[in-house]
C-alpha positions in Angstrom: 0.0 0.0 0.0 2.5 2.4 1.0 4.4 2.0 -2.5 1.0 2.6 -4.1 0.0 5.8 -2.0 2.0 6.8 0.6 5.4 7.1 -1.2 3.9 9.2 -4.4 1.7 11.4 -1.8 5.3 11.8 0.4 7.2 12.3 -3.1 5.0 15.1 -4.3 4.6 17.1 -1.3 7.9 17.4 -0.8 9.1 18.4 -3.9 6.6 21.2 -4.3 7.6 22.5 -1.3 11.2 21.9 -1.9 10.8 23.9 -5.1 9.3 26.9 -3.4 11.9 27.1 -0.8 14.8 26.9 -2.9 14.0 28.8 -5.9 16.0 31.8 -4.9 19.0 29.5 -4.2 18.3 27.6 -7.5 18.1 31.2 -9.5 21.6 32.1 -7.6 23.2 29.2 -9.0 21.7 29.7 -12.2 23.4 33.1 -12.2 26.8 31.6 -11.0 26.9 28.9 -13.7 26.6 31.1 -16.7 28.9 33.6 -15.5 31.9 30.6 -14.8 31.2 28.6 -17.7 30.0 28.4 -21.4 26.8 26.2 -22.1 23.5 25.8 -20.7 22.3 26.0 -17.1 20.8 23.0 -17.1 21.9 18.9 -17.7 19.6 16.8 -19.9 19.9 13.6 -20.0 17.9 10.5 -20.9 17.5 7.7 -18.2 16.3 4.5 -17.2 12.5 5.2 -15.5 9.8 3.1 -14.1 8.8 -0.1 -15.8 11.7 0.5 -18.2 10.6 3.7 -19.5 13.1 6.7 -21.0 12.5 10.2 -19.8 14.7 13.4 -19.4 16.6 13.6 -16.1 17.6 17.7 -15.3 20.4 18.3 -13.1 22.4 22.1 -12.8 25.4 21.3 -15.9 28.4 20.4 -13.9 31.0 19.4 -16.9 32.0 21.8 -19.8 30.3 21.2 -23.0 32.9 21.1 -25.3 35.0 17.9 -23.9 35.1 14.8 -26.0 35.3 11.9 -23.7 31.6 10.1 -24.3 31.8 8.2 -20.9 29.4 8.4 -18.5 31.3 7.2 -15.7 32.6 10.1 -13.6 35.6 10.2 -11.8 36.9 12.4 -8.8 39.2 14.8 -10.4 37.7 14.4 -13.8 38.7 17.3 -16.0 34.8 17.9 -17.5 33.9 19.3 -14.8 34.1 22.9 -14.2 35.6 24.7 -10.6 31.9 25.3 -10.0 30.4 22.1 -11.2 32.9 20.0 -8.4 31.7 22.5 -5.5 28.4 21.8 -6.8 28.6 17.9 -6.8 30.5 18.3 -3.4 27.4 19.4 -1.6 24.5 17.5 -4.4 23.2 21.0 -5.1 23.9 20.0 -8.9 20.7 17.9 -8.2 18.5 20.4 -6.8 16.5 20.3 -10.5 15.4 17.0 -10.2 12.4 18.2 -7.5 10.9 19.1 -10.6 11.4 15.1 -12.1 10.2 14.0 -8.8 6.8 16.5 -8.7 6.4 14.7 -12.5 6.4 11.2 -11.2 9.3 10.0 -12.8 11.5 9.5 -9.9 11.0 9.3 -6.3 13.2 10.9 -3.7 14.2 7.2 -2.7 15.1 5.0 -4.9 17.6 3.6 -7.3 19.9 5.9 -8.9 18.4 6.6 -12.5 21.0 5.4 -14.6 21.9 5.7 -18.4 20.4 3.3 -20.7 22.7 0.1 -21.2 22.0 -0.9 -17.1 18.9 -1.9 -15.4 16.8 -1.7 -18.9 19.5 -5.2 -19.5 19.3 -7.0 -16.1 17.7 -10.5 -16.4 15.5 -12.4 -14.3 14.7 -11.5 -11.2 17.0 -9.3 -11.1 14.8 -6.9 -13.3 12.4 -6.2 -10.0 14.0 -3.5 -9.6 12.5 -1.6 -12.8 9.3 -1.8 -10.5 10.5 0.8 -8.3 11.1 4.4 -9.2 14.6 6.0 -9.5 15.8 8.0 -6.3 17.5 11.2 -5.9 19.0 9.3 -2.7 18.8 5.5 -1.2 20.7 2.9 0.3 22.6 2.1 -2.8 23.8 6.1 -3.1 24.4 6.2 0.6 26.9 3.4 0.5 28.7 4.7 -2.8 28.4 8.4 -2.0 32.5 8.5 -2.3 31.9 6.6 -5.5 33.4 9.4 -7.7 36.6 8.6 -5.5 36.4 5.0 -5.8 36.5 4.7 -9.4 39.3 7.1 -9.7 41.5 5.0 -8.0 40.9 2.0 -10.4 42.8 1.7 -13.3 39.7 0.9 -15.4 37.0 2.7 -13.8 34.3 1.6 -16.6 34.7 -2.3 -15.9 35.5 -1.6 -12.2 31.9 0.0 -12.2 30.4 -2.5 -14.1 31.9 -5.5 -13.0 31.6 -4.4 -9.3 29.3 -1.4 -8.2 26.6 -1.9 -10.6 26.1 -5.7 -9.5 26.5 -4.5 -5.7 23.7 -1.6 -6.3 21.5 -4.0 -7.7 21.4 -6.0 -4.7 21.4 -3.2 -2.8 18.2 -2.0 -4.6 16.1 -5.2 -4.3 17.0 -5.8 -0.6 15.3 -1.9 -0.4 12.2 -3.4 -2.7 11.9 -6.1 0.0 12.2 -3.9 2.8 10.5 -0.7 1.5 8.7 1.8 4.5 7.1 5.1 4.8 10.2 5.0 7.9 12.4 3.7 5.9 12.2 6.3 2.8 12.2 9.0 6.2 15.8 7.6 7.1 17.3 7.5 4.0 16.0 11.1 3.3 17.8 12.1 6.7 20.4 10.1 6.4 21.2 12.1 3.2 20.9 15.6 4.7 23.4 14.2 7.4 25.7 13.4 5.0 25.5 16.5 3.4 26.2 18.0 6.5 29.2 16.0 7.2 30.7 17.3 4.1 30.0 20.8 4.8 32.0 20.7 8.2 34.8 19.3 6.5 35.0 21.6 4.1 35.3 23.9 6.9 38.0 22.3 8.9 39.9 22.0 5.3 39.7 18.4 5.1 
């Protein structure tokens, strides 16, 4: 029941309010990212939804637009992205934009990460119970790899690395959170996010 009603009602209420409260914040950094960078404000990209279905995820452009490497596995230190795109990422303000996906219905705040086509649209089995459960802005799968960008970039083949590794680990991850799923349980990983966050702030202060 609570997948049916209480997670879309929880979803949409907080997004519209999320929207109204940061929509000077989300104008500011609108400002900040055409003055530091060439391109548009926003990232489009097509993911993985619901049920298998493609729609356009929004997130604040992090990367310059003129780079050639086509991968779409990010790395700490990767040279696409701009000064203000890593201070962005640092703090998941880049992600602000996808209230606006989750007021839609295409993603939930809780969820699996909505990922490129090429992933979850190919998992077999049972394994494809996961489709049944919207994409998340945050879960337990993005809680455990939220230092992922730093994980990769100490592999010397990030792609397989994340493939090989990660991607089977998050899909377990993701089915154990199907199994398990809560009105409480979407409440902690939402918290548990904002502590992170945080976290990263006051260590960002202390210069770590």
């Amino acid at each position: 029941m609570y997948m049916r009603a209480w997670k879309r009602a929880l979803d949409a209420t907080l997004a519209l309010n999320g929207l109204l409260i940061l929509a000077v914040p989300m104008g500011i950094i609108s400002v900040f990212i055409k003055m530091t960078s060439a391109g548009p404000v926003l990232f489009r990209q097509e993911r993985v939804g619901r049920h298998g279905r493609r729609f356009v995820l929004r997130k604040f452009r992090t990367m310059t637009v003129d780079h050639t490497d086509p991968s779409t596995v990010t790395v700490r230190g990767d040279r696409r992205i701009t000064a203000f795109g890593r201070f962005l990422r640092r703090y998941k303000m880049d992600e602000f934009p996808q209230l606006w996906n989750v007021l839609r219905g295409e993603i939930s705040f809780v969820g699996p990460r909505p990922d490129v086509p090429g992933y979850y649209d190919q998992l077999q089995g049972a394994d494809r119970l996961v489709l049944s459960l919207r994409p998340g802005i945050t879960g337990p799968a993005t809680i455990k790899y939220a230092d992922e960008e730093s994980l990769l970039a100490k592999q010397e083949d990030p792609v397989r690395f994340n493939d090989e590794m990660i991607f089977p680990d998050k899909v377990r991850i993701n089915l154990d959170y199907l199994d398990h799923c809560t009105l409480g349980a979407d409440i902690f990983w939402i918290w548990r996010t904002i502590g992170l966050a945080f976290k990263r702030a006051q260590q960002s202060d202390r210069g770590y």
